[in-house]
C-alpha positions in Angstrom: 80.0 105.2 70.7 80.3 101.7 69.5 79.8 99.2 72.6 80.7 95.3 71.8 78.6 94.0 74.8 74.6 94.5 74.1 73.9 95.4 77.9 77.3 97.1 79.3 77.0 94.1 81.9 79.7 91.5 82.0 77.5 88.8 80.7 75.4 91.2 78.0 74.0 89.7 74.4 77.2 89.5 72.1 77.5 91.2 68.7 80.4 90.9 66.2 82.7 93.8 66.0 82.7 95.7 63.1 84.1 98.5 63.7 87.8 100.0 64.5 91.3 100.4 62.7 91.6 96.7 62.5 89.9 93.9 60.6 92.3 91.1 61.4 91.3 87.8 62.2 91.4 86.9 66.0 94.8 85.3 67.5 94.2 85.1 71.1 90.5 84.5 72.9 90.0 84.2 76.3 86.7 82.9 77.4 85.1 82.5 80.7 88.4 82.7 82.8 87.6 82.1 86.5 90.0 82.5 88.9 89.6 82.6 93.0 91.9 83.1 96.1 91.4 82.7 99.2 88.8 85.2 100.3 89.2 86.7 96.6 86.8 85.9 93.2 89.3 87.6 91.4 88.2 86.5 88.0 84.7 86.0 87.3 84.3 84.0 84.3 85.8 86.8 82.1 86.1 87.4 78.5 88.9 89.0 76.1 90.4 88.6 72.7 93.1 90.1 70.6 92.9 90.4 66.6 96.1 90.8 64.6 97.3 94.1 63.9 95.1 96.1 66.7 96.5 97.6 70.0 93.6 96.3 72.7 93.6 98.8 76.0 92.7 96.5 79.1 91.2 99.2 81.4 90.2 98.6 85.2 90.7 100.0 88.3 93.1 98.7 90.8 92.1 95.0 92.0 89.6 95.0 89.1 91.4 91.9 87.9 93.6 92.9 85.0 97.1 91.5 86.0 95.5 88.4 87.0 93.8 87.6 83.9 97.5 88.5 82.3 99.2 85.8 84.7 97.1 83.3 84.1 97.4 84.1 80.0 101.1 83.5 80.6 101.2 80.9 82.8 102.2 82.4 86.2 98.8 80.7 87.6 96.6 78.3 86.1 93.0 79.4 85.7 90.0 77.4 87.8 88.3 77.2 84.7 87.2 78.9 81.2 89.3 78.4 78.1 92.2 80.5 75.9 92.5 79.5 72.4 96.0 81.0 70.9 95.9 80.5 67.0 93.2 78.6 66.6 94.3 75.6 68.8 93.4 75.9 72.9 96.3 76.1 74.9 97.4 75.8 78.8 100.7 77.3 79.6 102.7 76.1 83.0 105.1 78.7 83.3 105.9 82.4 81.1 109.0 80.4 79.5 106.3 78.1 77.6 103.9 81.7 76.9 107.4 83.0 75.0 108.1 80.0 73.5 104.6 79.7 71.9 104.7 84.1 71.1 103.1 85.8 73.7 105.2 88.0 75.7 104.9 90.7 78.7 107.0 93.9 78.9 106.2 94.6 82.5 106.4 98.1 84.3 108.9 97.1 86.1 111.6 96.0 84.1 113.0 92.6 84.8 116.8 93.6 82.8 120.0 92.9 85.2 121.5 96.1 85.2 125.0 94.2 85.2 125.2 92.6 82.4 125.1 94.5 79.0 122.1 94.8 76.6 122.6 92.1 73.9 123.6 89.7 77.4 119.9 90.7 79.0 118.1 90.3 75.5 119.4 86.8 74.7 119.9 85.8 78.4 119.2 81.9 78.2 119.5 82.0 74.8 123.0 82.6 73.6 124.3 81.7 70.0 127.6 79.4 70.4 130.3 78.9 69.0 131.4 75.2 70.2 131.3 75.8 74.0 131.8 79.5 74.2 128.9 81.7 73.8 129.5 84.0 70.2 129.7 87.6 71.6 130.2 88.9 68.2 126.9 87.1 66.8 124.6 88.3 69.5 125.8 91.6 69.5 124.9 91.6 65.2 121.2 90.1 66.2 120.6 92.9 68.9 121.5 95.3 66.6 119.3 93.4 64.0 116.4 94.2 66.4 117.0 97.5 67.4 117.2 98.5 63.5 113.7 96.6 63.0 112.8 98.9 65.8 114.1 102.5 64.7 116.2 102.8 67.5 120.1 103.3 68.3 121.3 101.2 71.4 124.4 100.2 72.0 124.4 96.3 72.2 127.3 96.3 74.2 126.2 98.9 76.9 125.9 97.9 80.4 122.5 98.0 80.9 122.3 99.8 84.3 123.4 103.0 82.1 120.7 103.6 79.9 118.0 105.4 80.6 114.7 104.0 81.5 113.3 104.3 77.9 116.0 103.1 76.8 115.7 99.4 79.1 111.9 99.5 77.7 113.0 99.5 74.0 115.6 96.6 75.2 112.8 94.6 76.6 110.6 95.1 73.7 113.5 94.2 71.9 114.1 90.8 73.5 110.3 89.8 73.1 110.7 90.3 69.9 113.4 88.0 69.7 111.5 85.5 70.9 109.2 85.9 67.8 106.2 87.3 70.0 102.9 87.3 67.8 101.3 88.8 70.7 103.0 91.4 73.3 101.4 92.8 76.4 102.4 95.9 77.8 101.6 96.6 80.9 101.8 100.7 82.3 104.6 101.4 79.7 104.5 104.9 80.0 104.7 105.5 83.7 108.2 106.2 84.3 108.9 108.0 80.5 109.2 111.7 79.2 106.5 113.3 76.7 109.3 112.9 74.2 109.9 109.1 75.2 106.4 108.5 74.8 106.2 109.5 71.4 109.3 107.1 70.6 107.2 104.4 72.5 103.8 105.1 70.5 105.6 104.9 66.9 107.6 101.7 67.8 103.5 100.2 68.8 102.3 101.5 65.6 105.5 100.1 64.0 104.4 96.8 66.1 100.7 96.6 64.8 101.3 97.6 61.0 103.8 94.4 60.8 100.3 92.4 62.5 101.2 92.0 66.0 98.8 91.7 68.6 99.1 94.0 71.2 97.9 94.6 74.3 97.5 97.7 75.7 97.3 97.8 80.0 97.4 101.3 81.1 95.6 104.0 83.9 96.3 107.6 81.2 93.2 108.2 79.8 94.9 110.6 77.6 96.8 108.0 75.9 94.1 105.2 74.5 92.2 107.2 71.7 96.2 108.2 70.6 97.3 104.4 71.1 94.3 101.8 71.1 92.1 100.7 68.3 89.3 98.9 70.9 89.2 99.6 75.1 88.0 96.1 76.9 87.1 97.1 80.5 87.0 95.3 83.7 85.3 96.0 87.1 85.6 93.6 90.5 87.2 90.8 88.3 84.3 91.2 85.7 84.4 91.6 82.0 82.2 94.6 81.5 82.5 95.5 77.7 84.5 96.4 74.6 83.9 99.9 73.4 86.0 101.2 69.7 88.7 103.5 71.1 87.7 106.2 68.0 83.8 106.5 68.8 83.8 106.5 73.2 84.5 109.3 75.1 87.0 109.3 78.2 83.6 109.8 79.9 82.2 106.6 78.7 85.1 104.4 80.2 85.6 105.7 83.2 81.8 105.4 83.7 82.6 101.3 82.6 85.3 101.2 84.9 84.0 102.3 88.1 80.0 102.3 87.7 79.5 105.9 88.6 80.5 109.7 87.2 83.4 111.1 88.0 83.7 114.7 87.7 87.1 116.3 87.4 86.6 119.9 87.5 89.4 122.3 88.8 89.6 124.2 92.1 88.0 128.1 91.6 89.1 129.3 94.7 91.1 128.7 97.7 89.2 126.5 100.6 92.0 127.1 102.9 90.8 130.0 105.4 92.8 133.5 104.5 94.0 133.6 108.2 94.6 130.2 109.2 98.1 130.1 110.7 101.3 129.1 109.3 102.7 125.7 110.4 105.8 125.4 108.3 108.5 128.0 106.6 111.0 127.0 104.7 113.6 130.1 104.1 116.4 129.8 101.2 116.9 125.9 101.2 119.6 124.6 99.0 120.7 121.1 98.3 123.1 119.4 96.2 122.5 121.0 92.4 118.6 120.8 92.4 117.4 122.7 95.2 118.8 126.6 94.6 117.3 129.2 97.1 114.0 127.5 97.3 111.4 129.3 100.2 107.7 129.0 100.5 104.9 128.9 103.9 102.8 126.5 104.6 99.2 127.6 105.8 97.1 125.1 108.6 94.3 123.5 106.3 96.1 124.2 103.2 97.5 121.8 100.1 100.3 123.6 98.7 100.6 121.7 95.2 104.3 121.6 93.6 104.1 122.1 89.9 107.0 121.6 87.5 108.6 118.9 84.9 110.6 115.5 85.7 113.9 116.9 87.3 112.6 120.2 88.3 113.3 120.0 92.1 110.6 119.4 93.6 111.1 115.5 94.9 114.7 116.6 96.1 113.0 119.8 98.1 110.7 118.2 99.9 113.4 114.9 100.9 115.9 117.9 102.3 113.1 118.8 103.9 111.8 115.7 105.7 115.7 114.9 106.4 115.6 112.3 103.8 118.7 114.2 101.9 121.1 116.5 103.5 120.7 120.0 102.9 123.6 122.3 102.4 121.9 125.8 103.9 118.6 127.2 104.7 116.2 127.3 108.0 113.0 125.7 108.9 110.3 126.8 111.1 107.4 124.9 112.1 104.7 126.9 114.2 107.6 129.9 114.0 110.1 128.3 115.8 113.4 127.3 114.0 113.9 123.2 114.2 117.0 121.0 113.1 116.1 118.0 110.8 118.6 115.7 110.1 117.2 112.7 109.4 113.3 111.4 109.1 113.0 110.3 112.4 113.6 114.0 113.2 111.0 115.1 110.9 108.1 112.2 112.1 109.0 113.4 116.0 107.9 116.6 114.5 104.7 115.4 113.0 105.7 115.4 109.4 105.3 113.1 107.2 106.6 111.5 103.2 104.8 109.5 101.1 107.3 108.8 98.4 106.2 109.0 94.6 107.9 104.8 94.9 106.0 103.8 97.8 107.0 100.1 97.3 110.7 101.1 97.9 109.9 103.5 100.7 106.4 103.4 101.9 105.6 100.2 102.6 107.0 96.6 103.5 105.8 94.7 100.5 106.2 90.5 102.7 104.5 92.2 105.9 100.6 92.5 106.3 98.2 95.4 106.2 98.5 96.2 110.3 102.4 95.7 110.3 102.7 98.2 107.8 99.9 100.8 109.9 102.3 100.7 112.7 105.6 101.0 111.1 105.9 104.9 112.6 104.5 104.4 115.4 105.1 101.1 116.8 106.8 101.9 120.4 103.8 103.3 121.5 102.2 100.0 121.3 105.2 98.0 122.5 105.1 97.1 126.5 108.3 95.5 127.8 109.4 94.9 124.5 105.7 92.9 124.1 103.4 94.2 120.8 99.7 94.7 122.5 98.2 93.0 119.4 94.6 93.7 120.1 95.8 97.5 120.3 97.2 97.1 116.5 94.1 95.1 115.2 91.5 97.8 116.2 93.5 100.9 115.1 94.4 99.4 111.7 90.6 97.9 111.4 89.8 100.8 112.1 91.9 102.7 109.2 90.7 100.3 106.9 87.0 101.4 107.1 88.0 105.0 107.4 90.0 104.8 104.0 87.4 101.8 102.2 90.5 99.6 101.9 89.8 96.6 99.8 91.1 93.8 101.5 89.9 90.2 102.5 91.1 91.4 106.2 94.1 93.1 108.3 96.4 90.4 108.0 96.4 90.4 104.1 100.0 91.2 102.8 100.4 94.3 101.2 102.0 92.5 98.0 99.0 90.8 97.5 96.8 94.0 97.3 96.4 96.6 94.6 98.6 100.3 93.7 95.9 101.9 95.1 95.2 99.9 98.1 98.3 99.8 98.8 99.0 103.5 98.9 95.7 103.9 101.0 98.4 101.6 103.8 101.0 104.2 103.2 98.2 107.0 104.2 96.9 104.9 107.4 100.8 104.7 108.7 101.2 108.6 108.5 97.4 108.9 110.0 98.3 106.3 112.8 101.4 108.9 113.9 98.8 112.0 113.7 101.5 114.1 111.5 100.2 117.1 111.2 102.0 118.5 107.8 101.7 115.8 105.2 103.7 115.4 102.3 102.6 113.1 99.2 104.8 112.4 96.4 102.9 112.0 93.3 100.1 110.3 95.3 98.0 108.9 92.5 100.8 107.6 90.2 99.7 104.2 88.9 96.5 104.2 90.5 93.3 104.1 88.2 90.6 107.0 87.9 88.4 105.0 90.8 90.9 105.1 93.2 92.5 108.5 92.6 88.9 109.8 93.1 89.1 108.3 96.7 92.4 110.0 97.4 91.3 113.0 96.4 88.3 113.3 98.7 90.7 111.9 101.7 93.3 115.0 100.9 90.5 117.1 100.7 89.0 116.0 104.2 91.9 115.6 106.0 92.7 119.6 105.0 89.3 121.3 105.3 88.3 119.2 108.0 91.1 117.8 110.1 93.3 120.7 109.3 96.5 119.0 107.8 98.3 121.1 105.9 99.5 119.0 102.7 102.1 119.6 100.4 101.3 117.5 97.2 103.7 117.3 94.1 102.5 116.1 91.3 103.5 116.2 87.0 99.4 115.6 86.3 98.6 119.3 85.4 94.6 118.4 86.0 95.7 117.2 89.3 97.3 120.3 90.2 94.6 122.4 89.4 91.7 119.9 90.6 93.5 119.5 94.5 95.5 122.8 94.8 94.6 125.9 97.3 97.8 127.4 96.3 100.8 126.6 93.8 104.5 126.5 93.7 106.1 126.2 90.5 109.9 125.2 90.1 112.2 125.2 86.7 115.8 123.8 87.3 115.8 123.7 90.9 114.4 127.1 91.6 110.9 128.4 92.5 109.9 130.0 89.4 106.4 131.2 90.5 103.8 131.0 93.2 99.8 131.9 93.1 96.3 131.0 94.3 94.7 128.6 92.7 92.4 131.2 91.6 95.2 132.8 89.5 96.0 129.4 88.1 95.6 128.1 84.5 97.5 125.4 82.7 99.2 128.0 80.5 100.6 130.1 83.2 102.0 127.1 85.1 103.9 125.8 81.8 105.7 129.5 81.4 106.8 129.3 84.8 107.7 125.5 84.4 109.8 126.4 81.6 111.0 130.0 81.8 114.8 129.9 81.0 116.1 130.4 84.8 119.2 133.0 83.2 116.5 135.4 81.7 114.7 135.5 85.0 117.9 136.9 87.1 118.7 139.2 84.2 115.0 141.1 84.9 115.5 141.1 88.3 
């Protein structure tokens, strides 16, 4: 393992880097960045540079201080103090308009495109060639497909943008920073809403990106994907610069160790830990709904996670949203405790005690402008409403006290939830459901976009809450390691149907894949 700081501490001897895919000269250095909110060092006097031709990973947890040392690179806040030198020459940018101007560009998770207008309209938005006063359809639509064949790719630059797929917008967006003759491009969690087969398109268009000499920036949570990606991993921890290890020559071990200051062990499930007679709390008998729940049944044990295993578009989402009310269903019976219930809606399900943590929590887990205890009372916020009064204090002390239970991060209660991190965030989404007492949980991929620190943290809350509160959890996730790590018992689907269902004992990745991908026809023709 090559390690670019001498002491693995944020302010360690330097040595020059030697090493790596990449000998290019350095284009972007930041040095010494502070940065402080109220009640918040976020950045601590840290370091980072890019070189010309490399893809740089910029690792962290959650609220370890990576977006902010991005916005204040582009200008979205100014820096307390520290410099960045952009080639060769120091530079202070007011806004991200000047960052494009000068060639650094983000392509954010969460695409900034306006779905009405078409592609070659969002690329060159501001922008548009002219032809006296009228803006020269015909020439921007010949420069988008310009960019696109730089890139390898087929887009339409007349398609409304709204209709392509999600990919597809990325490719537009690294399009468009292209356009604005980027030298260096960040890209920040570009693969968390994309395919296996997407992901490859995205990797050869970065390669593509880095053998023409850009700079790229690499922000992402998969460990899976830096050695395949990166050329160098620079990590951060608590708005510190900890070090710069050679993607080729660390192991996964070694980051994560960087990024949270402790081992994490990831080892799968051997055995069931939910008791062999503990009581069923929820049936579910031949649900269907819409075209991608067919004839779906399965129990739910007191104590138990019941983990949903399967590909994008498999079911499982829309399952479980019939379930909680969310969607309608078309037929089927549900049974909590053995007695048949009608759920229409969620606010049938939550008078039940169930409860949905969405996979998009910032659509429908949380209120984004509202603070910390707003958000922990969301479900349950009659009960502390007198005469059409809030009891305040009431609210304070049960979300204070949810805050220490679940090691919240947060300069206090009243913080809004925008302001705090994925995984902080969803740790709010948890506290509401706790607040109500549900007592079948349901979470959604619960770890999606939250780094290895945090996920540990959720993980031992699922656990507790099951073994030792006795929740019984349903948890669907696409991470096959999270599957095995959290699962008593799992459910496969395949094309809307359960394909499978076995202890966790029984489980290996192999076996879950044939069931994930068994051709649903052959399956009725054996039976």
């Amino acid at each position: 393992m090559r390690f670019r700081e001498g002491t693995g501490t944020p302010h360690g001897t330097r040595h020059d880097w030697k090493g790596g895919a990449c000998m290019g000269e350095i284009i972007l250095q930041m040095k010494g960045i502070d940065k402080t909110f109220p009640g918040v060092h976020a950045l601590d006097h840290v370091d980072f540079e890019v070189r010309k031709g490399e893809v740089h990973a910029l690792m962290g947890e959650n609220g370890a201080g990576k977006s902010t040392l991005m916005k204040v690179l582009t200008g979205i806040y100014s820096k307390d103090s520290g410099t960045i030198t952009f080639e060769g020459r120091e530079v202070s940018f007011a806004n991200p308009r000047e960052a494009q101007k000068a060639g650094i560009v983000i392509v954010h998770q969460e695409l900034n495109m306006m779905g009405h207008l078409t592609v070659a309209q969002n690329i060159f938005i501001g922008r548009e060639p002219r032809k006296g006063i009228l803006i020269d359809d015909a020439r921007m639509n010949a420069e988008a497909r310009k960019l696109f064949a730089q890139l390898g790719i087929e887009i339409d630059p007349r398609e409304t943008m709204s209709h392509l797929t999600v990919a597809k917008q990325q490719m537009c967006e690294i399009a468009k920073a292209i356009s604005h003759e980027a030298k260096v491009i960040i890209f920040d969690e570009p693969t968390a809403a994309l395919t296996d087969t997407e992901i490859e398109q995205l990797f050869k268009i970065i390669r593509d990106l880095r053998a023409r000499q850009y700079g790229i920036v690499y922000i992402s949570h998969r460990m899976d994907e830096i050695k395949r990606i990166t050329d160098r991993v620079s990590v951060m921890r608590d708005g510190q610069y900890i070090g710069t290890l050679i993607s080729s020559e660390c192991t996964k071990e070694d980051i994560i160790n960087m990024m949270v200051g402790r081992v994490i062990y990831e080892e799968p499930k051997t055995h069931s830990h939910c008791p062999p007679d503990a009581p069923v709390v929820l049936r579910v008998e031949h649900l269907n709904a819409g075209n991608m729940v067919k004839d779906v049944s399965f129990e739910l044990r007191k104590g138990e996670i019941l983990g949903f295993a399967g590909l994008v578009g498999a079911g499982r989402t829309e399952t479980v949203r019939a379930l909680f009310g969310a969607d309608p269903k078309d037929s089927g019976e549900i049974y909590i405790d053995g007695q048949k219930v009608e759920i229409n809606s969620p606010k049938d399900a939550v008078k039940l005690g169930i409860s949905y943590l969405s996979e998009d929590r910032k659509r429908f887990g949380i209120v984004l402008k509202k603070s910390i205890t707003e958000n922990s009372t969301l479900a349950t916020l009659k009960s502390y409403t007198t005469k059409g009064f809030i009891d305040k204090r009431r609210e304070e002390d049960v979300t204070d006290n949810y805050v220490k239970v679940l090691k919240t991060k947060t300069p206090g209660i009243d913080q809004l939830v925008m302001n705090l991190s994925g995984g902080n965030q969803q740790k709010v989404v948890i506290a509401k459901w706790l607040v109500n007492d549900s007592r079948i949980m349901i979470f959604d991929e619960p770890t999606r976009g939250i780094d290895v620190g945090a996920k540990q943290e959720i993980y031992e809350l699922m656990s507790r809450l099951a073994e030792q509160e006795g929740k019984a959890i349903i948890m669907i996730s696409s991470e096959m390691t999270e599957i095995l790590r959290m699962s008593d018992r799992i459910l496969v689907m395949c094309e809307g149907r359960k394909t499978a269902e076995f202890d966790i004992s029984e489980a290996t990745q192999e076996k879950i894949m044939n069931f994930a991908t068994r051709d649903i026809d052959m399956q009725e023709a054996a039976r």
